[in-house]
C-alpha positions, 0 to 999 in steps of 0.5 A: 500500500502506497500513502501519499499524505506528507505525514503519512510518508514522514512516519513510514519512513520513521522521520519523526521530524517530518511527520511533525514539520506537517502539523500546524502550530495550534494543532488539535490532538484528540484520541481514545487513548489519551485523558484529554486532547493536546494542543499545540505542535510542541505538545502533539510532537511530544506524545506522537515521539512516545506513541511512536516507542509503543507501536510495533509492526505498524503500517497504513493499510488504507488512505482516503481523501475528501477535499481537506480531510485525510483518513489513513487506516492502519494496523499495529501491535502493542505487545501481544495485542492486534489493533488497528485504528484511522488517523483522521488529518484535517488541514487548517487553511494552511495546508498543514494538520490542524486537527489530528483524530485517531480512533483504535478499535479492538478493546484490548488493544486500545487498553493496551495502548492507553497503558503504554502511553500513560506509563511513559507519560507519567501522571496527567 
């Protein structure tokens, strides 16, 4: 499966830099597998480079476009638990993420996800 997204380039290719040069400044943040969204680049880019330790085998399997939205389908592990889930990017006017939604299913693996993730986190 081939992506064309920028973001989606950037994290296949394990260029964290990239993936975050693609998010607007006041990026927006929201996730199942965290308490509250984050907001602003810095803060986004810090819990994308854990959420980046935690996946493994991670790979999109799936992109769709519709005008400024994209939304990439991808598949990971956490551990022994399967997951898969869709990053949603909508571009602000700037062409840039503005807004990024990630949505997990398979219960345990998002359980599984949110764990890892407060546990390099630490305390909200």
């Amino acid at each position: 499966m081939t992506v064309a997204h920028p973001f989606a380039v950037a994290v296949l290719a394990g260029d964290e830099e990239a993936a975050i040069a693609t998010l607007a400044d006041d990026v927006v943040f929201s996730s199942p597998a965290v308490y509250k969204p984050y907001q602003g680049r810095e803060r986004v880019a810090a819990l994308l480079r854990v959420v980046a330790t935690v996946f493994e085998d991670f790979r999109y399997v799936d992109e769709w476009r519709d005008g400024p939205t994209t939304i990439l389908r991808f598949r990971a592990r956490v551990g022994d638990r399967e997951l898969e889930g869709v990053d949603i990017l909508e571009a602000g006017g700037d062409g840039r993420v503005g807004r990024l939604t990630v949505l997990v299913r398979r219960l345990s693996g998002l359980q599984a996800l949110a764990a890892a993730v407060a546990a390099r986190l630490g305390p909200a």
